[in-house]
Residue, then its C-alpha position, 0 to 999 in steps of 0.5 A: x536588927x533594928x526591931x531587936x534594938x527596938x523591942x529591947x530597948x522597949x523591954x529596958x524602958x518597962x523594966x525601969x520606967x520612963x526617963x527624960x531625955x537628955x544630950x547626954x544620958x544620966x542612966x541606963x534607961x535615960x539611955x536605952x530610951x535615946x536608942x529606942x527613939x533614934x532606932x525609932x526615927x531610923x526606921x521612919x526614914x526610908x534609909x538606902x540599904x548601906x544607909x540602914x547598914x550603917x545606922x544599925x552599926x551605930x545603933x549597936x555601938x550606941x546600946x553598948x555604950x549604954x549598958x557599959x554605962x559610958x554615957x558621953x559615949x552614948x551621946x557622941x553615937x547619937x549625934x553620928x546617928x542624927x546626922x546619917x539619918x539626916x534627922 
């Protein structure tokens, strides 16, 4: 799940262009691209499978929030998923 997020949030990045990053996104892309870079930072770690389960969840959660445009959402999720990946 975890390259489907991945290539899709690649894909979203192509397609708009690159963002700056931020706490807490200002569009779509800025969004999608935080996503990219924490799946990325996921999958750097060798995470236990319950672990993995959870940062997939949050993952998801957090692409949702970006494509409905609920930003802070977006930002809070990226926080739970820092802190299970003990980045």
């Amino acid at each position: 799940m975890i390259k489907r997020i991945i290539a899709a949030a690649a894909l979203a990045l192509t397609a708009a262009g690159a963002a700056i990053a931020a706490d807490e996104p200002k569009s779509t892309a800025d969004c999608m691209e935080q996503v990219f870079n924490q799946a990325t930072a996921a999958q750097d770690k060798k995470l236990s499978d319950a672990k993995s389960t959870e940062v997939e969840e949050l993952l998801a959660k957090m692409e949702d929030a970006c494509t409905s445009e609920k930003f802070a959402d977006a930002a809070k999720v990226s926080g739970e998923i820092t802190a299970a990946i003990g980045k």
